[in-house]
N, C-alpha and C positions, 0 to 999 in steps of 0.2 A: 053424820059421818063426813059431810062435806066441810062444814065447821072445823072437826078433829085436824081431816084433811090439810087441809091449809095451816091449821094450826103447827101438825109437822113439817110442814115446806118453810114454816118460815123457822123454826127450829136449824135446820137445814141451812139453808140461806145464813144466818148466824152464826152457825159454823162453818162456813165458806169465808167468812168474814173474818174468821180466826189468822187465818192465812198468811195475809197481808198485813195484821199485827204482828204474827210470829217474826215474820220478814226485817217487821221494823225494829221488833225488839232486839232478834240477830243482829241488826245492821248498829242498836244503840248499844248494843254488849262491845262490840270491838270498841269502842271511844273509851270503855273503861279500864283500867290495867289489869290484865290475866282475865277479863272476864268473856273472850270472844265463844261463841257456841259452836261446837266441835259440827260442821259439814252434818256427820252419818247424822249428830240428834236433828239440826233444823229438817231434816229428811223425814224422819220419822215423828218428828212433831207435826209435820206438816202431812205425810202421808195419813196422821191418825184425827184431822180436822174433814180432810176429802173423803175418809171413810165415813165419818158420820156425818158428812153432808151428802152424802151419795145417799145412806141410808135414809137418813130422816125423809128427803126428798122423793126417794122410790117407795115408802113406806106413804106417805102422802098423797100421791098421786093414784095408788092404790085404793086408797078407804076412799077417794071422791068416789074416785068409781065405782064402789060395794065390791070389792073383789076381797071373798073369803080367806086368801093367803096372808089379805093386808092385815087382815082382820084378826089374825091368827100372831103374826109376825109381831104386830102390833103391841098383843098380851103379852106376850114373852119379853120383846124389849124393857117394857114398860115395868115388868116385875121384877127384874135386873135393873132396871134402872132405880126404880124404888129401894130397892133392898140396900144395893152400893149408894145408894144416895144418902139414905140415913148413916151407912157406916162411914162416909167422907164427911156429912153434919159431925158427929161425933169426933170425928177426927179435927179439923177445925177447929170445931168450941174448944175443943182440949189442950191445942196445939198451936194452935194462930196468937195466943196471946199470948204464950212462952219466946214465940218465934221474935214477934216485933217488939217485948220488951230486949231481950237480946240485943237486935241490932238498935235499937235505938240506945242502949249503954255503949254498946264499941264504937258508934258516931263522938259517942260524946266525952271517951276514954279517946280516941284518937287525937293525937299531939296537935294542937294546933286549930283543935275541930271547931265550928263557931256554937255558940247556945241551941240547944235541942229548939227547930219551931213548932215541933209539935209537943203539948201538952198529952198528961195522963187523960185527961177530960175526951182532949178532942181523938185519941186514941181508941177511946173506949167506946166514941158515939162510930167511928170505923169501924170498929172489928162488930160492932152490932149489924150495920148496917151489911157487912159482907155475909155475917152467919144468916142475917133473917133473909137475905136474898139468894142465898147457896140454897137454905133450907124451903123455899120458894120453887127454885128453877131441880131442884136433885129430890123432894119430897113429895113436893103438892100438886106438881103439875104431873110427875107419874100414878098417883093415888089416882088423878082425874079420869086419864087412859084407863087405867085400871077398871077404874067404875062403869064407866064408859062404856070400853069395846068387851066387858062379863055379862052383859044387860041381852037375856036372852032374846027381844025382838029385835036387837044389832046382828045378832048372829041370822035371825028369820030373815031378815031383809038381805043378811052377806048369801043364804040360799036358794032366796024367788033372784035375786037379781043377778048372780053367780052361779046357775045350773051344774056346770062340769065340774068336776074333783077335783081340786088345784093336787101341789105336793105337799102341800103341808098336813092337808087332811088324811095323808101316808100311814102316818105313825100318833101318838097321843099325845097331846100339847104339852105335856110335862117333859115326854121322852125328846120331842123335839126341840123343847129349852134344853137340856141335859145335852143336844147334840150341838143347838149354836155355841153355845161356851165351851165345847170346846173345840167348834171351827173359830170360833174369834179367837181364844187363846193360843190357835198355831199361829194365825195370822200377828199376835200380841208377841207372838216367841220369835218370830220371822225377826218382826223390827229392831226388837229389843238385841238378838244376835248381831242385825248390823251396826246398830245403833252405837248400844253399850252393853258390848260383850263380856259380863261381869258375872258367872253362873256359880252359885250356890253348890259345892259339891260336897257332902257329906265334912265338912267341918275347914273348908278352905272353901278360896274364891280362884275360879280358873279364868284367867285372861284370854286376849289374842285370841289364836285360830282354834285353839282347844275351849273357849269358854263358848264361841261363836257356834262350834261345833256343838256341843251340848245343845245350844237353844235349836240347834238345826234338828237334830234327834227327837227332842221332844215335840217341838213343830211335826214332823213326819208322824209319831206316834198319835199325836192330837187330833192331827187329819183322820188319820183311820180310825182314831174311836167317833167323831164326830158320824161319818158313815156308817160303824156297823153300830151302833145307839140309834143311828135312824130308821136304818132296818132290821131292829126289834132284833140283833143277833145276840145271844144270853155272854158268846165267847167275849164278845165287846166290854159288856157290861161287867163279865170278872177279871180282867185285866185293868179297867177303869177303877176296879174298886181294890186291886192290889198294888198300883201305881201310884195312886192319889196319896195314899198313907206315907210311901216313900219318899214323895215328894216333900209332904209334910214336914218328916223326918232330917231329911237333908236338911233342907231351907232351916228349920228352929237350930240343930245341932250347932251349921254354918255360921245365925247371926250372932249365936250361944258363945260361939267361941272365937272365929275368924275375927281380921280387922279392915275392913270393910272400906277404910282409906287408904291403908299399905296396896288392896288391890286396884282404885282408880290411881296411882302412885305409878305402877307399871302401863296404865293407860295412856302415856306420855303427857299427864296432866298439868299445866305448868304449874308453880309452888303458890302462886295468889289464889290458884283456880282451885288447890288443896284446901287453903287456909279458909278460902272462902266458904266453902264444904262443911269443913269440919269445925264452923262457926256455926253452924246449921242446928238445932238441937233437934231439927226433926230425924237430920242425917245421922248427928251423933250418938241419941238415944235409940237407934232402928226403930225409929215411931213408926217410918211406913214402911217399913221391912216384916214389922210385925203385925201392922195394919192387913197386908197384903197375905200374911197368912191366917189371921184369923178367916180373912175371907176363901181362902183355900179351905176351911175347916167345914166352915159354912156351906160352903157346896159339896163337900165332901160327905156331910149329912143328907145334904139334898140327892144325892147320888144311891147312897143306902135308900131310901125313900122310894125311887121310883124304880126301886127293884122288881116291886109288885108287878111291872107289866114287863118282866123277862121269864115268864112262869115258861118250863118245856111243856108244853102239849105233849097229856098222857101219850103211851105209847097203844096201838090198836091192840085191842083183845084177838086171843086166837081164832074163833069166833069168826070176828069182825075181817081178821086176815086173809082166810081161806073163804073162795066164795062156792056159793051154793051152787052145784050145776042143776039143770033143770032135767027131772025127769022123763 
């Protein structure tokens, strides 16, 4: 555990490290025309590097210690991380070599542009090297955790050397995944509100203080199922499973129909920062728009599933209700 340990702190640390590239990249976008990065995103790019180095790092410092919350934290991250890691592998292989033939033709369609220096060859030993090290850091290294902290004499050790009940051993490790995602996803809806308030509503995109507002709504609704999924309340759990669909519903209708650069267009976008967009074929195809719901489906499955532990406790027999006075 001490191994694992450290092994998340330096995770951690790597993403602290994220930071001060974001910083730099921010600071190399203004050099290029239309490409400077809007304040709210470097915010929230930057708030979503501190979050998962805040994690990684208090997740770490935990399993040195054997403390069974780490323990518990640990799986759940780790299963979420594996899961979205194969579905970003897949996104990637699929997408990464569409993206960079693209821009590598409008360099070389650009009036004036000098001869491509990069080769299909040495293109293709890139995009290898990026997928076999994405599917490295997003695949293999969460399978490890996995294996790792399920190994029933990690858990005996997280309880001779962790005697007291942490909170996590509250509620059942499934229900308590069910409830982190969706405290991370109010926290995901917070940023994204201030960020790029661009909200999916039943077949349009609502900007400004009304799109902002939506992500704020659903942030608040997220909170409280987060809570009552933690404490096993059934009302949580069927409001989570008649929401989710809707959501669903909205988001497909929205990328079905809406046009998704008309609405960054009212985001006071300047016209490079458009073109440049919607040069994008991952932008222009809604790859991660639909990326993004498949994985809304996905849990949406995973949601039906761990229905099984919001059973109502019979109600007492009559019997059982009235009690017996003593003779």
């Amino acid at each position: 555990m001490v191994i694992f340990g450290v092994l998340q702190i330096i995770l951690g640390l790597m993403a602290a490290l994220m930071v001060p590239l974001i910083a730099l990249g921010a600071f190399m976008a203004r050099l290029a025309p239309g490409g400077a990065m809007h304040p709210r995103q470097f915010l929230s790019a930057t708030a979503t590097y501190v979050f998962l180095a805040v994690v990684f790092i208090w997740l770490g410092v935990g399993s040195m210690r054997t403390k069974r919350w780490a323990r518990s934290l640990t799986l759940v991250v780790s299963w979420y991380w594996m899961i979205l890691g194969v579905l970003i592998t897949v996104l990637l292989t699929a997408a990464l070599p569409v993206s960079m033939r693209t821009a590598l033709q409008m360099q070389q369609n650009a009036p004036g542009a000098p001869p491509a220096a990069v080769s299909t060859s040495v293109m293709a030993v890139i995009l290898t090297i990026i997928i076999v090290f994405s599917t490295i850091v997003l695949v293999v290294v969460p399978i490890a955790f996995v294996v790792f902290y399920s190994r029933e004499d990690v858990a005996a050790t997280c309880r001779d050397r962790d005697p007291v009940e942490p909170w996590t051993d509250r509620t059942p490790l499934p229900v308590l995944g069910a409830s982190l995602v969706f405290f991370v996803g109010a926290l995901y809806l917070l940023a994204t509100g201030v960020s790029t308030p661009v909200f999916p509503f039943f077949g349009r995109y609502l900007t400004g203080f009304a799109g902002a507002g939506c992500f704020l709504l659903l942030a608040a609704l997220d909170t409280y199922l987060a809570v009552a999924l933690f404490r096993l309340r059934s009302v949580g759990w069927w409001i989570a499973a008649v929401t989710v669909p809707v959501r669903l519903f909205s988001m497909a209708y929205t990328y079905a129909r809406a046009d998704l650069m008309q609405a960054y267009s009212k985001m006071g976008l300047s016209d490079a920062q458009l073109q440049m967009m919607q040069s994008s074929p991952l932008l222009r195809s809604h790859v991660i728009l639909w990326w993004s719901l498949v994985s809304l489906v996905i849990f949406f499955g995973y949601l039906l599933w761990v229905k099984r532990y919001f059973r109502i406790p019979p109600a007492p027999s009559r019997a059982e209700a009235v009690p017996v006075q003593a003779g």
